[in-house]
C-alpha positions in Angstrom: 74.9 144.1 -37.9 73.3 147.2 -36.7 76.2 149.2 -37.7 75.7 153.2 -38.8 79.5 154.4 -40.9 83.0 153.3 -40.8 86.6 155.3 -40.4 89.8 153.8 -38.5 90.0 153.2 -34.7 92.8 155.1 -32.9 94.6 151.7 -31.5 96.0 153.9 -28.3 93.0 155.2 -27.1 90.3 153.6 -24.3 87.3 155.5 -24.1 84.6 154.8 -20.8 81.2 156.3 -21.8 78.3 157.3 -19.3 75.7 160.0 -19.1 77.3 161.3 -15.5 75.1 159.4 -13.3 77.5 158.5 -10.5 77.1 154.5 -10.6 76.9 154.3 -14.5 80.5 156.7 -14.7 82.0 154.4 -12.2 81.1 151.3 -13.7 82.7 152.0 -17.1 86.2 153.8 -15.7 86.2 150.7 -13.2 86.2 148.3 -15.9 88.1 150.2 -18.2 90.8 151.1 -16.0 90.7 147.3 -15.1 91.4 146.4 -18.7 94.5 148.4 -19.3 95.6 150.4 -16.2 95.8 153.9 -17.3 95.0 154.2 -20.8 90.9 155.2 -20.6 89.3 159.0 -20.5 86.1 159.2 -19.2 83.1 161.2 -21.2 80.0 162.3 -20.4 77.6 162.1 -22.9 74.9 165.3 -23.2 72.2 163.7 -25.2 70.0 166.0 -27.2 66.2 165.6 -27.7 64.6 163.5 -29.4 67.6 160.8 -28.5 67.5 161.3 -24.7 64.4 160.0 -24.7 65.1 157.5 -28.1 68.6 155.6 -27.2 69.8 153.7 -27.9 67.7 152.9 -31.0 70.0 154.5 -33.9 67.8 156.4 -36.1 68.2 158.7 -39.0 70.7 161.7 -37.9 71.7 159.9 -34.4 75.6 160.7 -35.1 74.4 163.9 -34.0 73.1 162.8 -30.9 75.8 164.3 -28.4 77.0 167.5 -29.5 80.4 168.5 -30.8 82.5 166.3 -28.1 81.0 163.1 -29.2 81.2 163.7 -33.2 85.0 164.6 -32.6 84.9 161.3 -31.0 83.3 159.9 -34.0 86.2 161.1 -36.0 88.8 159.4 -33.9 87.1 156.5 -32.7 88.7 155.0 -30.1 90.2 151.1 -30.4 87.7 150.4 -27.6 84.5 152.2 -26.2 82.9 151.2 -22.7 79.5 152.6 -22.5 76.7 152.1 -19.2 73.9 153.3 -19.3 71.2 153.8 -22.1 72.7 156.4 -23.3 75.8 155.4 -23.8 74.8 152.4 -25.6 73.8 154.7 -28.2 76.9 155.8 -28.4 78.8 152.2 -28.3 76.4 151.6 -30.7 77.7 154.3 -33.4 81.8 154.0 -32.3 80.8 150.5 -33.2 80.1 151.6 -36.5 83.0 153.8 -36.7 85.6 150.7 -35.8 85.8 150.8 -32.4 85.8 147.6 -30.6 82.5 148.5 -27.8 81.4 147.3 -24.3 77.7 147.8 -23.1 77.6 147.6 -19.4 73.9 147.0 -18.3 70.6 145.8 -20.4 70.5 147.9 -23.5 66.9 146.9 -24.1 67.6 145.9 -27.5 69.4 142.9 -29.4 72.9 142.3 -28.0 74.3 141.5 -31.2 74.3 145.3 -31.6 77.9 145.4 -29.5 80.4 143.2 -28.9 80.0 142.2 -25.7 77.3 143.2 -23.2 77.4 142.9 -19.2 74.9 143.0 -17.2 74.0 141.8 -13.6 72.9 138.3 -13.5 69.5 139.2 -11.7 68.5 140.8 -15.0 68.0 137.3 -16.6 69.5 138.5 -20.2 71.2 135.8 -21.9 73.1 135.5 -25.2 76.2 134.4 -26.9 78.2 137.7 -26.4 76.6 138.3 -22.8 78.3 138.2 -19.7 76.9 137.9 -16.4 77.9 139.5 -13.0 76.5 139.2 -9.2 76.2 143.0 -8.7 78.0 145.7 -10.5 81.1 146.7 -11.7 83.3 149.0 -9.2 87.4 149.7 -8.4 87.2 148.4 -5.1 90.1 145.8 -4.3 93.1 145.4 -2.5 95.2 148.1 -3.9 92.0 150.7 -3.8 91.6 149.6 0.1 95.4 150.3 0.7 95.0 153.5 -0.8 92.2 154.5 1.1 93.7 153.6 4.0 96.5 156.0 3.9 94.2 159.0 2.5 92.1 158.6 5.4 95.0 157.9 8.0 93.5 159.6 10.7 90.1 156.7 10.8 93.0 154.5 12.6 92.4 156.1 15.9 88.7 155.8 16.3 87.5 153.1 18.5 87.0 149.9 17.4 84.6 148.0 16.5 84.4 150.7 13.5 80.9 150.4 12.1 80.2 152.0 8.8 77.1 152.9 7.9 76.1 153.1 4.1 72.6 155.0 3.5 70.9 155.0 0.2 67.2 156.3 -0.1 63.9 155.2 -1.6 63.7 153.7 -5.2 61.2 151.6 -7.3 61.7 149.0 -5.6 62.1 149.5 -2.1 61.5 152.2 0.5 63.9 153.4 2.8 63.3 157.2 4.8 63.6 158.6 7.7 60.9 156.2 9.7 62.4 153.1 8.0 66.1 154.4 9.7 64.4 154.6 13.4 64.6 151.2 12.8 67.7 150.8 11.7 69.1 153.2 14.4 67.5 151.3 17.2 69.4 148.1 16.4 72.7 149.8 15.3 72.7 152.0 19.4 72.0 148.4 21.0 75.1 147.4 19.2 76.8 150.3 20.2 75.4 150.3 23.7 76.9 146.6 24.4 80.4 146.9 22.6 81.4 150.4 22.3 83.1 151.2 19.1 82.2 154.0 16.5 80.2 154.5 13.8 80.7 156.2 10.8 77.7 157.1 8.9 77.3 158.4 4.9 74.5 159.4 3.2 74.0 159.5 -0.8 72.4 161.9 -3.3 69.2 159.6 -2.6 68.5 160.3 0.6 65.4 161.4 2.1 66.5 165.7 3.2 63.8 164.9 6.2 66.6 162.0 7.2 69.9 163.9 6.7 68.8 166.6 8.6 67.7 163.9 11.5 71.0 162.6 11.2 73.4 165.7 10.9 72.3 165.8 15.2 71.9 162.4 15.9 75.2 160.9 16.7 77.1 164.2 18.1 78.5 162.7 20.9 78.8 159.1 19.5 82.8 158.9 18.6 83.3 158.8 14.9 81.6 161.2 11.9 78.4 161.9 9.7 78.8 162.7 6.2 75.5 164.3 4.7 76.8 166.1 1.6 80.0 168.5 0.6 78.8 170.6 3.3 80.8 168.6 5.6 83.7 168.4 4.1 85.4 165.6 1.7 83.5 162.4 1.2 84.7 159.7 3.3 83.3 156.8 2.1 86.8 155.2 0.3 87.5 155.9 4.2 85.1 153.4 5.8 85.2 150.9 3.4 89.1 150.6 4.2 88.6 151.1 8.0 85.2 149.6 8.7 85.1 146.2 11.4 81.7 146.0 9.7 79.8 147.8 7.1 75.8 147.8 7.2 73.8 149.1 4.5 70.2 150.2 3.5 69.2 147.9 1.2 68.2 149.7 -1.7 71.4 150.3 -4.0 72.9 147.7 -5.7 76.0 149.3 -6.8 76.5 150.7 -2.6 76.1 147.0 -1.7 78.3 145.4 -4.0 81.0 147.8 -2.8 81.0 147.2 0.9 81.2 143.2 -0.4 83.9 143.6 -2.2 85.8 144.5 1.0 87.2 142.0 4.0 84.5 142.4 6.7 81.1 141.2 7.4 78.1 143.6 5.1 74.6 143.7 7.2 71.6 144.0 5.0 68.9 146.3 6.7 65.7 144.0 5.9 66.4 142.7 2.5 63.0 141.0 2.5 61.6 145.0 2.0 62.9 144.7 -1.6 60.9 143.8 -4.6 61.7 142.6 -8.2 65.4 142.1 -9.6 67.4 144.2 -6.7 65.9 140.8 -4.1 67.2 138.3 -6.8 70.7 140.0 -6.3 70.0 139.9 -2.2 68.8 136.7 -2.3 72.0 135.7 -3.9 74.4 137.6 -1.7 72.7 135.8 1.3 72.3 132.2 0.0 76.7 132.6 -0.4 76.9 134.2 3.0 78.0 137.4 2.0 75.8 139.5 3.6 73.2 138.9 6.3 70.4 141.0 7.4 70.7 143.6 10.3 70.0 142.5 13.8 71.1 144.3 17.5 73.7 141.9 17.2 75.5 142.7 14.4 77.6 140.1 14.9 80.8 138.6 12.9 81.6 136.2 10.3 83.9 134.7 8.1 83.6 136.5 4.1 84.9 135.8 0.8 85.1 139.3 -0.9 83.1 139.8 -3.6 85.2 141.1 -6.4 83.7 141.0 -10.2 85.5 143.6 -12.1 88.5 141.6 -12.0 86.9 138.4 -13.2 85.1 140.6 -16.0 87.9 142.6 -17.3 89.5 138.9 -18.2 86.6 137.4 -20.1 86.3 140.5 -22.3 90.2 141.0 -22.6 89.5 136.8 -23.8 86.5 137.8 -26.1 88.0 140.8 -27.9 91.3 139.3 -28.1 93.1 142.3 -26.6 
C-alpha cells in the first residue's frame, strides 16, 4: 500500500539514507552496518522545494524529489533502504515502490504501513504491527567500537585518573542548557575534581551556545586533560572519552549524546534531568528508573551499570521481520 512504481532490487546493495544531520546519518549507517557488516553506502539526500518542506507525503512528481543521485538510485534500487529522518522516509517510501525492502528510523508522521518496518524511540508512544521500539537511539558504540577507540586515542591512557568526560549539548525545544546553566554544572564537576584529582575531558557539539565555548576554550587550562570546541582544535575526541572515560557526565538535552555515553561501561551523570520537558524526560525518566544514569551531584560518585546497547538488539528483530 502507498507504493509509487516498480523495477528489480539490486540483491548486493545496502543503502543507509539521511539528510546529513549528524545523529539521523549515524543512526542509519549504525544500523545498517549492524545488519550486514560492510555492505551499506551512506547518502545524503538534497531535497528540493516543495518536498523539503512536503516529505514524506508522496505526491505527484516526488521521484524527482532529490536530484540526479537519488533517481539513479531509483533505477538500481537497492535490496534494502535505511532511511532517518523525514526526509528520508520519503525516500524509503519511493525505493519501497521500486522493490527495495525499506527501514524508517524515527516517527514518519504518517501511517507505518507505508514501510516495512519503522523504529522509533519508545518515548514517542507510536505503536503498530510493523513498529519496533527502542530506549534511545540507534548508534555503533559497543565493544569492538570501544577497543578501537582505545587504540586511536592511545595517548588518553596517561592522563590521571579518575578520567571525567564531559559531553555538552546546547539548548533545544525542550530544554535549556547555556552558558549560566554550565556555571552550574562546573561548580559541581571542580568540587569533584578538587576532592579526588583526576582529569577531565570536555566536548562541545554543533549546539552549543558560542557565549559557552568561548568560556570554556580558558576555563580548564591548567586542569590536566583537553577541551574540544570545534575543528579548530584539532581532531574530535569524543570516540576517545567514551573509551577512556572513569565517568562520563552529560548535559541533558540530546538524546542520541546520552544514549552513547550509556552504551559504554561506566557510570553516565545527568546534569538536572528534571530541567527537561515532553518526550526527551520520558526517555530520562526511563534511564534513571533502570539505574543507568543518575543526576549530577559534587559527588559524582560510582556505580554498578548494565550498558545500554540497542542497535544490536534492533538489527536482529528486523533481520527476523524481513527475513534476511
Amino acid at each position: 500500500m502507498g507504493r509509487c512504481g516498480g523495477t528489480n532490487p539490486d540483491s548486493l546493495r545496502i543503502r543507509a539514507l539521511s539528510d546529513g544531520r549528524a545523529g539521523n546519518a549515524r543512526q542509519a549507517s549504525a544500523l545498517a552496518e549492524a545488519l550486514v557488516p560492510g555492505a551499506a553506502s551512506a547518502q545524503t539526500l538534497s531535497p528540493r522545494l516543495p518536498w523539503r518542506w512536503l516529505a514524506p507525503r508522496c505526491l505527484p512528481g516526488s521521484a524527482r524529489a532529490f536530484g540526479a543521485d537519488f533517481n539513479a538510485l531509483l533505477d538500481a534500487p537497492p535490496a534494502l533502504a535505511i532511511g532517518c529522518g523525514r526526509q528520508a522516509a520519503l525516500a524509503t517510501r519511493l525505493l519501497r515502490a521500486r522493490g527495495s525492502r525499506v527501514v524508517q528510523i524515527l516517527d514518519p508522521r504518517l501511517d507505518p504501513a507505508h514501510w516495512d518496518v519503522v523504529v522509533v524511540p519508545e518515548h514517542d508512544g507510536l505503536q503498530a504491527r510493523n513498529v519496533l521500539t527502542t530506549l534511545g537511539s540507534l548508534h555503533p558504540v559497543d565493544d569492538d567500537w570501544l577497543a578501537r577507540a582505545r587504540e586511536d586515542f592511545a595517548g588518553f591512557a596517561d592522563l590521571p585518573r579518575p578520567r571525567t568526560a564531559v559531553l555538552l549539548g546546547g539548548s533545544s525545544a525542550h530544554a535549556r542548557f547555556d552558558r549560566m546553566a554550565f556555571e552550574v554544572l562546573g561548580c559541581r564537576l571542580e568540587a569533584a575534581l578538587a576532592r579526588e584529582g583526576g582529569s577531565l575531558l570536555v566536548t562541545t557539539s554543533r549546539r552549543t551556545d558560542p557565549e559557552l565555548r568561548d568560556t570554556l576554550r580558558h576555563r580548564y587550562v591548567e586542569t590536566p586533560g583537553l577541551t574540544w570546541t570545534g575543528d579548530a582544535d584539532g581532531r574530535n575526541p569524543y570516540p576517545g572519552l567514551l573509551a577512556w572515560a572513569d565517568r562520563i557526565v552529560c548535559s541533558p538535552d540530546s538524546v542520541n549524546m546520552i544514549s552513547e555515553a550509556c552504551a559504554t561501561t561506566v557510570p553516565v551523570h545527568v546534569f538536572e534531568p528534571e530541567r527537561v520537558r515532553g518526550r526527551p524526560r520520558r526517555f530520562l525518566d526511563a534511564l534513571l528508573a533502570r539505574g543507568r544514569i543518575r543526576a549530577v551531584d559534587a559527588a559524582l560518585a560510582g556505580f554498578d551499570v548494565e550498558p545500554l546497547r540497542e542497535t544490536a538488539r534492533v538489527a536482529a528483530q528486523v533481520r527476523d521481520r524481513l527475513a534476511l
